[in-house]
N, C-alpha and C positions, 0 to 999 in steps of 0.2 A: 581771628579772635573776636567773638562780638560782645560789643559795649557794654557797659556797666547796666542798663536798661536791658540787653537782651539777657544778661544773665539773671537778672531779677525775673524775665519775663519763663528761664528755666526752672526757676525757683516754683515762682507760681505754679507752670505746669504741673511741676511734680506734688504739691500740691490743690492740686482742684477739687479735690471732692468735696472739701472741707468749704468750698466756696459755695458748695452746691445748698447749703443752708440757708433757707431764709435770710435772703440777701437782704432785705429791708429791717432785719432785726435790729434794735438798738442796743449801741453801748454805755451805758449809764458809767460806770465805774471798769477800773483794773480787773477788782476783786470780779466783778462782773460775767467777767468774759473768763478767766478763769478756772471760775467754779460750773462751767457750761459742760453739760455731757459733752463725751465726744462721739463722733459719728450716732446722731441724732436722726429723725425721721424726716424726710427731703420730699417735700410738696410733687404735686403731677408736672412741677415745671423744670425740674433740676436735671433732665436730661440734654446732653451736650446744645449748644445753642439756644436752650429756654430759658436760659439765665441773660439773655440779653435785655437788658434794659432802656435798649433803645427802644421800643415798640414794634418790632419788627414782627409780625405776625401770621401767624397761618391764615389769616382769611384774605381774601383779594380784595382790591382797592379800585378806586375809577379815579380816571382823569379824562378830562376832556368829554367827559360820557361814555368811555371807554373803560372794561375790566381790565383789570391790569393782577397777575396771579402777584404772588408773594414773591419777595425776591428772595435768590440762593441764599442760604446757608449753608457755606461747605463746611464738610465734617475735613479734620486735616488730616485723620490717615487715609482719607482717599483723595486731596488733594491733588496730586498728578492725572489722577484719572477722570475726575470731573471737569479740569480744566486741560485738558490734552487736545480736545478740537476747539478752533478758534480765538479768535480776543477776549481778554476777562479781565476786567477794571475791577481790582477785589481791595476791599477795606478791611486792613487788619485791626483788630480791635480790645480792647478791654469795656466790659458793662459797667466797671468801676471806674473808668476816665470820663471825666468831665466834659473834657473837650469832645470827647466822644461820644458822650451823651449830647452834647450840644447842637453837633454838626449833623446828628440820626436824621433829621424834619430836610434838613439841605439835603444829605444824601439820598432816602427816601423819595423824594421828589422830585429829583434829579433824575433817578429810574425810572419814576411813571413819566416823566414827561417824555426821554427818549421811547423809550418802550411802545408808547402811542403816538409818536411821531410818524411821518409820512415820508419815506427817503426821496421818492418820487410828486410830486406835489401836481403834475398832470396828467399821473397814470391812475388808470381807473382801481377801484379797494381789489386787492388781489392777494391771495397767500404770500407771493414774491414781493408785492408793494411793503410787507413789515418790516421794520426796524433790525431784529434780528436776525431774519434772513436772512436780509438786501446786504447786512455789512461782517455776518456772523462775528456782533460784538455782545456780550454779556456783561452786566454786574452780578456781584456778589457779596459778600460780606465771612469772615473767620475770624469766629472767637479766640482772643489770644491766651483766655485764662483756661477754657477746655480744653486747647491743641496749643500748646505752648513750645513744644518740639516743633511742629510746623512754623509755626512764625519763625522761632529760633532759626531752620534750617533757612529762610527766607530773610535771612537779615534785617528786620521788625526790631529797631533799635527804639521805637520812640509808640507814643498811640493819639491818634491815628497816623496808619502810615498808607496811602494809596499807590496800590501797583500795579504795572498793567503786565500781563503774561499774555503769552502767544504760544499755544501745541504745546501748553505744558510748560514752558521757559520762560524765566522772567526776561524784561522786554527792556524797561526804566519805571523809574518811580518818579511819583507828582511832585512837584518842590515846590509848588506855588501857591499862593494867596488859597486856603479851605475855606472858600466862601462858592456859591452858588456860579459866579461868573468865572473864577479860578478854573474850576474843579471842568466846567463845560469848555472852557477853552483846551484844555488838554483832550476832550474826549472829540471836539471838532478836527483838532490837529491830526490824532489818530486814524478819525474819519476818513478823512483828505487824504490819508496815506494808505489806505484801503481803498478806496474808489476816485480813483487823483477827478476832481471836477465835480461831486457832487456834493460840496457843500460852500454855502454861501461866504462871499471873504467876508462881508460883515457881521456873522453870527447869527443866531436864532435869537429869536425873543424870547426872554427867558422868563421864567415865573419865580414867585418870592415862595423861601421856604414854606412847604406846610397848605399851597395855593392844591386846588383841584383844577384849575382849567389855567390857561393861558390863552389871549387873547394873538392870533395867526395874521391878523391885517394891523395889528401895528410896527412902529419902525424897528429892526433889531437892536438888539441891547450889548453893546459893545464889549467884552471882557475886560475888567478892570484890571489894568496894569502898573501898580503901584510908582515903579523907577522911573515908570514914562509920563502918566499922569497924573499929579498932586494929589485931583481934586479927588478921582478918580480911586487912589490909595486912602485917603482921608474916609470917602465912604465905606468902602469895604471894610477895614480896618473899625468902622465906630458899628458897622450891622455885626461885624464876628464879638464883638465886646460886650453889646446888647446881649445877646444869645448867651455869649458864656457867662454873664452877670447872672442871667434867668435860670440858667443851669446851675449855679452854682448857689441858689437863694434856696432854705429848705420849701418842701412841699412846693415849688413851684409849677407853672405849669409852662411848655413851651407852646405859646400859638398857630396852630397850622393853618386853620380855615373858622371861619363862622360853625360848624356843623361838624368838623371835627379837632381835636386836640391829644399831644400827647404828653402824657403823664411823666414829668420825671420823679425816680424813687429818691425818698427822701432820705435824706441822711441825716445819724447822729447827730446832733445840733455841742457847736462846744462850747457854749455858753456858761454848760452844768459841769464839762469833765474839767474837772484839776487835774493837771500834770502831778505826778507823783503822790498823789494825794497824804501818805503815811511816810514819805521819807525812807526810802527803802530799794533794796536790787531786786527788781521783780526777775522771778525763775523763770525761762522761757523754755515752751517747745513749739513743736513745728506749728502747730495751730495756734497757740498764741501768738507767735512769731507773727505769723501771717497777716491772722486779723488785726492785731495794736501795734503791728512796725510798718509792712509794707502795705496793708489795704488803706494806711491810712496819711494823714499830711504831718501828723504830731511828731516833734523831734523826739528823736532817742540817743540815749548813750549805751551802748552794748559792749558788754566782756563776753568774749568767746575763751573759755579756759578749759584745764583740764586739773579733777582734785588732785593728781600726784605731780604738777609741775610746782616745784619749790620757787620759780617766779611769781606764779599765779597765787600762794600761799603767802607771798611777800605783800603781793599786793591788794588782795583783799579787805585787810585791816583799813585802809586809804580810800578804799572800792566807797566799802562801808559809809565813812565819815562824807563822803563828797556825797552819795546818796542823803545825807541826812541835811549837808548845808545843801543842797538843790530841792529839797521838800517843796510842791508848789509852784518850781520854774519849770523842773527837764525830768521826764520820766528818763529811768534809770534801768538797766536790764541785765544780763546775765544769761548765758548759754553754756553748760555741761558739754562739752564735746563729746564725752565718753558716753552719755546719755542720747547724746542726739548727733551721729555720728552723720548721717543725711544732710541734717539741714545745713552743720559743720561745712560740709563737703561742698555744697551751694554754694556759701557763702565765702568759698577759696580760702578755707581759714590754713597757714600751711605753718606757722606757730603757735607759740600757749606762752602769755595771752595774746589775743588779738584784739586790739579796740575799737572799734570803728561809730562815728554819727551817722544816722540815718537820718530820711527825711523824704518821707511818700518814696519812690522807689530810686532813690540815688543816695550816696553815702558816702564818706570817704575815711581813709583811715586815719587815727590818730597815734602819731611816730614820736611823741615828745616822750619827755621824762615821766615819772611814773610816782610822783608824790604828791602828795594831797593835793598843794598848793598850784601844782603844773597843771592836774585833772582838772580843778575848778574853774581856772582864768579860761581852760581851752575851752572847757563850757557854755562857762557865757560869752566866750565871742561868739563862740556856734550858735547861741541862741539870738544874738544880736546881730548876725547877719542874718538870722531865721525870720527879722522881722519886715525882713523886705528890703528893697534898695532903695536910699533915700533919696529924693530929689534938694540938690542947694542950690543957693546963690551966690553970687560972686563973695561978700560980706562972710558968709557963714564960709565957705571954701578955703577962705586968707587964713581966716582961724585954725582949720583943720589942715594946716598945713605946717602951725608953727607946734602942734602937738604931734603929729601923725608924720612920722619917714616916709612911709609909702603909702601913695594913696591911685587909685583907679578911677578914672572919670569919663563916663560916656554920655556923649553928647549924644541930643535928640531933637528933632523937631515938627512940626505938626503932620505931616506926611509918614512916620514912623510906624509902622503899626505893630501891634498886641503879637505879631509873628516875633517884631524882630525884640522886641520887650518879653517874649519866651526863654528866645536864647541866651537872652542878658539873665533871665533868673537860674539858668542851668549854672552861670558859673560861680556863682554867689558860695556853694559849698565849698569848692575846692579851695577856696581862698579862707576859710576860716586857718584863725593861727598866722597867717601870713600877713594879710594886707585890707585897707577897707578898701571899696568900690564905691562910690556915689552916681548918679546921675543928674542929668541940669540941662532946662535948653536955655539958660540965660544968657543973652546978648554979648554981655561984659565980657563975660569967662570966654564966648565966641572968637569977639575980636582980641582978648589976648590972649592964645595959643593960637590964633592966625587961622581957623576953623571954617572951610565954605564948601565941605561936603557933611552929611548925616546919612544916617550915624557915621561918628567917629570917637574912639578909644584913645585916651593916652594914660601912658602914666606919669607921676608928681614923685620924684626922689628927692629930698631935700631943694624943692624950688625947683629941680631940673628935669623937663619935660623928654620926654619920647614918645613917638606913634605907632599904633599898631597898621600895617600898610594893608588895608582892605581899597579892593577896585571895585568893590558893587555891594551895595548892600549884604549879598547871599552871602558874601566873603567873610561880611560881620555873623553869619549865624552857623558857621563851620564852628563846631562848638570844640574840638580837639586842635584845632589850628590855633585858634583864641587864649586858648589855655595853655599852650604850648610855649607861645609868647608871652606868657603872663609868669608864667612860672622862670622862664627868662631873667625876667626885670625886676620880681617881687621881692627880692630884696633891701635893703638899705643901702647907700653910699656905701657905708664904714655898718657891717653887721658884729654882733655880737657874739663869737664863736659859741658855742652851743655842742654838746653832745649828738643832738637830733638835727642839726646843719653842718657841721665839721666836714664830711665830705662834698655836700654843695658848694663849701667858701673853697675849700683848699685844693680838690683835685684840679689837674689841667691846666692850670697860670701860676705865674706867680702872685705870692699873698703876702704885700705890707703888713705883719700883725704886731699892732702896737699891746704890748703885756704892761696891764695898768692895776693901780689900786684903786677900787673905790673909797677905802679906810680913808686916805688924805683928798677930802672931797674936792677941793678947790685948785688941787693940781691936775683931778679926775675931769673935768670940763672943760678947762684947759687944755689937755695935750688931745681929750676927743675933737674939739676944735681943731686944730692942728693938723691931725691925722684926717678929716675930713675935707680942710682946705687943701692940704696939699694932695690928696682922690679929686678933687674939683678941676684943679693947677694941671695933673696928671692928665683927667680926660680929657680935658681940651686943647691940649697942648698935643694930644695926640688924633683928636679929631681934624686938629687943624692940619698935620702931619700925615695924616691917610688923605685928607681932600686935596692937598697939594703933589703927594705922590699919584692921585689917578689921574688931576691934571696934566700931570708931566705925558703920561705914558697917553692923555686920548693928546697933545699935542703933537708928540713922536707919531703915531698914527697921522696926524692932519699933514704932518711934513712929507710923510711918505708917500702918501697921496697926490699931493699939490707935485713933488720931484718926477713922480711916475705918469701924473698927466704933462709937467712942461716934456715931459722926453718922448709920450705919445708909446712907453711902454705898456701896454695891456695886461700884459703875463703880473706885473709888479704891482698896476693898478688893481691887480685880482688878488693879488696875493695880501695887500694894505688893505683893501677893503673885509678882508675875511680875517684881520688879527683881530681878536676879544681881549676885552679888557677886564681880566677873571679877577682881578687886584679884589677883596675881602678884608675889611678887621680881623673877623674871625679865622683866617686862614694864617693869624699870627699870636703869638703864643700869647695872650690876655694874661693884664693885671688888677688885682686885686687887692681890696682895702678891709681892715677888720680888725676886731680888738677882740681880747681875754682879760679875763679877771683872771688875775695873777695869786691872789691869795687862793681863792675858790677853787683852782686848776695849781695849785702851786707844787703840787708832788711829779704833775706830769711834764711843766713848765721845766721844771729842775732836771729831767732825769733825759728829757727831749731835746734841750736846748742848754743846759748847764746853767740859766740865772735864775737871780732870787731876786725876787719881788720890790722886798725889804731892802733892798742896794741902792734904790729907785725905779722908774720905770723906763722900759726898754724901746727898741724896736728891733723888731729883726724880718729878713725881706725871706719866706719861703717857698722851696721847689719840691712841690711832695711829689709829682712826678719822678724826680732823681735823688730824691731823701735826701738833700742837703739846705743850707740855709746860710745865711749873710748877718751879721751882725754887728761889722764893723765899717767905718768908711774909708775911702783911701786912705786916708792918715793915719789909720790905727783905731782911731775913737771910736765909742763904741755910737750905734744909732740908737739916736735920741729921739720923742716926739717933738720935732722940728720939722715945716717946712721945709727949710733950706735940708737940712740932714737926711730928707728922706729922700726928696729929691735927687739931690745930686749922689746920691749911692744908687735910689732906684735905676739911673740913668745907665750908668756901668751895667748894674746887670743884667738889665732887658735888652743892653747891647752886645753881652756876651762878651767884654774887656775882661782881659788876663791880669787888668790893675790888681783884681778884688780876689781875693781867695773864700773858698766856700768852705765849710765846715759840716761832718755828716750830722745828720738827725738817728743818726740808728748807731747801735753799738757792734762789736767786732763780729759776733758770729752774724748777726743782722748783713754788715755788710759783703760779709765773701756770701751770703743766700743770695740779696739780690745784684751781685757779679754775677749768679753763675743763673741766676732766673733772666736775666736784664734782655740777655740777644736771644734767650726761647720767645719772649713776647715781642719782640722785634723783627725777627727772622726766623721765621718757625721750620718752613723748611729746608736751609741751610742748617737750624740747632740741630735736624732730624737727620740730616744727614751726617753732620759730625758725629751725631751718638751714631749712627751706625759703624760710621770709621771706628770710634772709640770700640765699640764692642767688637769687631770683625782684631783689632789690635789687641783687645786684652785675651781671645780666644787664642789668638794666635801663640802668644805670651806664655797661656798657661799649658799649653800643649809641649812647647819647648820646654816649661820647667820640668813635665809629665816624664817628657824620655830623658831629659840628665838625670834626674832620680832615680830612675830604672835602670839603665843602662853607662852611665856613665859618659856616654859620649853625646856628640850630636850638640854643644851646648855652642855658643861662642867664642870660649876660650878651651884652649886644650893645653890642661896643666900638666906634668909630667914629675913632678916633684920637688922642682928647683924655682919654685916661684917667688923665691927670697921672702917678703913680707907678710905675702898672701898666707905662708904657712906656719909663720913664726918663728924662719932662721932669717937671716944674714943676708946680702945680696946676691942671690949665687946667677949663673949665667944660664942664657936660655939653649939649649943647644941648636 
């Protein structure tokens, strides 16, 4: 399955032509880009490749005083065949990335410099003495927005992405620092591995982006290796930030040499566009799509619907209204499925409606409630994490912690660079709706969460800290591993059940759910307190309860150890040294904390659980795994929001005590389904084999009823007329 980026990047493909316009054109307004012909007249440059805007050109170049041809641009339906002999270090690319555009001057002259290099340095100029020859190594470069199926078929998740291929097959891809020393340490590595001893272990001296010559009798220039050397990652990391600053300034230009420079294309400046300018669901199709959601960095809100879905008709009216209070902040959008059946299909739409934020080419979808009021809040937090990750300090941190349940805090420090502050803005989307993120390298905040590596991620659940366990930097820019743990913990202590979380809080553990009113406010803060202390009492009391059990079990091990060496057993000492200690939290049924609004939920409250609201407020401890649930404590009484009360009843049943009896959540016919579903998901084929008994038994069954109906004989009983009751007389005798 490839990433949310590579399927953007199918998107594109299938879209290209449309790209092929006058790439520098500007977008003044919505109305703008809207009212534009479509397929319009495409300059001498709009064939595959001459939309790069990196500079990449058909005329040849000199380094060193040396011509240097143009470098490849592969077309990607011949792909395999142009790269099928030898090594080929190929940049996959989009002309519309930044970074891409940035890195063009580094890349660029990274080429000429090999390309006119000398493999041999005391053999005389000889056709064999070239670069290419000597080591058959190539660059290249492939547009991602012309051959968007190639990159796709090439797992091209992100832009730029550097790979190296050999006879046609990929080899590995760059993962390191895309700076000039980076980018050469890999291709020296490769070197080395092609002709083991002809290259130098300290490097070649290298040239600054954009240089035409390079000076051959100075000392080599080390590869800057960020985790190893500070000073080292400090510079690398502040030259990549220059560059992408100048890239991303309009009409800039990037510096290469005295006597030459290359042009980046300017872009719309957003000074002048207002987001949603008129208040309003703009209509999308594929070309609009393209230009105002994905070519661009401006958030969006998008309905993907269809006119005959009677949800989509519900929701509309609300579509509307949030369009009009967003006037100004968030361009607002709208896609006809029936209309635009392709772009649909892109976009994995597989309901009506589907909602989803976008933001330059990543998105995510929006699963909450569907009323005015749900639409707009989820809004502006998307827009509010859209404006970047803030950096605090301890002071401002204390604050956002007695307002904010969950909060995300990644620490950084001088040594961090613009890579690993990349991967920090990838996850910023996912996390709208859920939880804020800050970042901070202050001291304070350092030493209290006890912090002596960088980066490092924790999260803040009402005061109570966790870490995410990365062992090297690269571990923090695993951007699915990250997120993966984040979605974990993004929760609340005690969350608020929810329609669009209900399955999150409830499947898999059991769930303390305290059923409250808000109507009696001051009993409503109260028993949330309560129900949150005793989630705090809970986890630690179990924390302390796992670290004391794996104690136990590495002690057992040290005994067995120290027994099998005083006795000079080996066999025993092999067998003690190879037990693992597999002991896990998670490999024990997990509990949970969480509340409902009982009035709000009060029909399902009643019908699920049999109380009302209006009685007071409840607790009850549930197992949706086994549809049952607890409501009373040993003594009869019912659970209350009590410390003590939830406690000592949660204690019974996480212990599986026969003290407590359970009570179903599902009603009669509910319950004999899941009796006879329960051992098909448990033991599927043992269920599969009892249906075949079952069916091999009832066939048999109906065969026997077949010939006593026909024939009269042949049955189990053989009546002859004296069957006393069977027939409706007296007891008569059998003969």
């Amino acid at each position: 399955m490839h990433s949310l980026i590579g399927r953007v990047v199918l998107l594109l493909a299938f879209l290209s032509p449309v790209l092929a316009q006058d790439s520098q054109h500007k977008l003044s307004t919505v109305d703008d880009v809207l009212s534009e012909t479509r397929g319009g007249p495409k300059d001498a440059g709009a064939a595959a490749g001459a939309t790069n805007s990196e500079a990449i050109s058909d005329e040849s170049t000199e380094f060193n005083g040396l011509k240097v041809p143009p470098m490849k641009e592969l077309n990607g339906d011949d792909f395999d065949k142009d790269t099928k002999d030898g090594y080929w270090f190929v940049k996959h690319y989009s002309p519309y990335c930044h970074h891409c555009i940035a890195i063009a001057p580094t890349w660029q002259t990274l080429y000429e410099f090999y390309y006119t290099s000398k493999p041999v340095s005391s053999s005389k100029t000889s056709d064999m003495n070239s670069f290419h020859r000597y080591y058959d190594f190539h660059f290249a470069s492939l547009d991602c927005i012309a051959f968007g199926d190639a990159c796709s078929k090439h797992g091209v998740s992100a832009f730029p992405t550097f790979s190296l291929y050999k006879d046609g097959n990929f080899v590995k891809k760059f993962e390191g620092h895309k700076d000039m020393a980076g980018l050469s340490g890999f291709v020296e590595e490769t070197l080395e591995t092609i002709r083991p001893g002809s290259r130098s272990k300290d490097g070649p001296k290298l040239p600054e982006a954009g240089a035409t010559n390079v000076a051959t009798d100075a000392e080599p220039e080390k590869p800057a290796a960020k985790d190893k050397d500070v000073a080292a990652g400090v510079a690398a990391g502040s030259k990549h930030n220059v560059i992408a600053s100048a890239a991303n300034a309009e009409g800039t230009t990037v510096p290469k040499s005295k006597d030459r420079i290359t042009k980046v294309p300017k872009r719309p400046s957003k000074s002048h566009l207002t987001p949603n300018p008129i208040g309003t669901s703009v209509s999308l199709n594929q070309e609009s799509f393209q230009k105002l959601v994905t070519n661009t960095q401006d958030p969006w809100f998008v309905k993907f619907y269809a006119p005959w879905c009677h949800h989509c008709q519900a929701l509309a009216p609300s579509w509307l209204q949030m369009s009009k209070e967003l006037q100004g902040k968030l361009n607002i959008g709208e896609v006809n499925c029936d209309a635009e059946p392709r772009l649909c299909k892109d976009v994995r739409v597989r309901a009506y409606p589907t909602i989803h934020f976008f933001r330059g080419g990543e998105r995510v979808e929006y699963d909450g409630l569907r009323g005015l009021g749900d639409l707009v809040s989820y809004a502006k937090k998307a827009l509010d994490i859209g404006k970047g990750i803030v950096n605090v300090d301890a002071a401002t941190f204390k604050e956002m912690e007695e307002t904010e349940e969950v909060i995300f805090l990644y620490f950084y420090d001088h040594a961090t660079t613009s890579e690993d502050f990349e991967a920090l803005d990838r996850l910023t989307l996912s996390l709208v709706g859920h939880a804020r993120i800050m970042k901070t390298d202050s001291a304070v905040l350092a030493d209290r969460f006890k912090i002596s590596t960088w980066p490092r991620l924790l999260v803040s659940r009402d005061g109570r800290a966790s870490f995410y366990n990365a062992l090297s930097p690269r571990d923090m820019r695993d951007f699915r591993a990250v997120l993966g743990w984040m979605q974990s913990v993004w929760l609340p202590l005690v969350p608020e059940l929810t329609a669009s979380n209900a399955r999150e809080i409830m499947a898999g553990k059991y769930v303390v759910l305290g059923i409250l009113s808000r109507e009696r406010a001051d009993e409503f803060v109260l028993d949330k307190r309560e129900i949150k202390n005793a989630a705090l009492d809970w986890m630690e009391k179990q924390t302390h309860n796992f670290q004391q059990e794996r104690q136990e079990l590495r002690d057992a091990k040290q005994l067995r150890l120290e027994e099998a060496e005083d006795r000079g057993d080996q066999r025993a000492l092999r067998v003690a040294k190879s037990m693992q200690i597999n002991i896990r939290e998670e490999d024990k049924k997990q509990v949970g904390f969480a509340w409902v609004d009982g009035v709000f939920w009060e029909r399902w409250i009643r019908q699920t659980y049999g109380i009302d609201v209006n009685n007071g407020e409840r607790v009850i401890i549930n197992d949706e795994d086994n549809h049952r649930f607890w409501d009373a404590t040993e003594s009869g009484a019912y659970i209350v929001p009590s410390r003590t009360s939830i406690l000592e009843t949660l204690k019974e049943v996480a212990s599986g005590s026969s003290k407590l009896s359970s009570k179903s959540s599902t009603g009669f016919m509910q319950q004999i389904f899941f009796a006879l579903t329960g051992p098909f998901s448990h033991h599927p084929w043992i269920s599969l084999g009892m249906l075949v008994g079952i069916g091999i038994g009832a066939s048999y069954w109906g065969r026997v009823r077949i010939r006593r109906t026909k024939g009269g004989t042949g049955g189990f009983f053989q009546l002859d007329g004296k069957e006393g009751l069977l027939n409706g007389g007296g007891y008569g005798k059998a003969d």
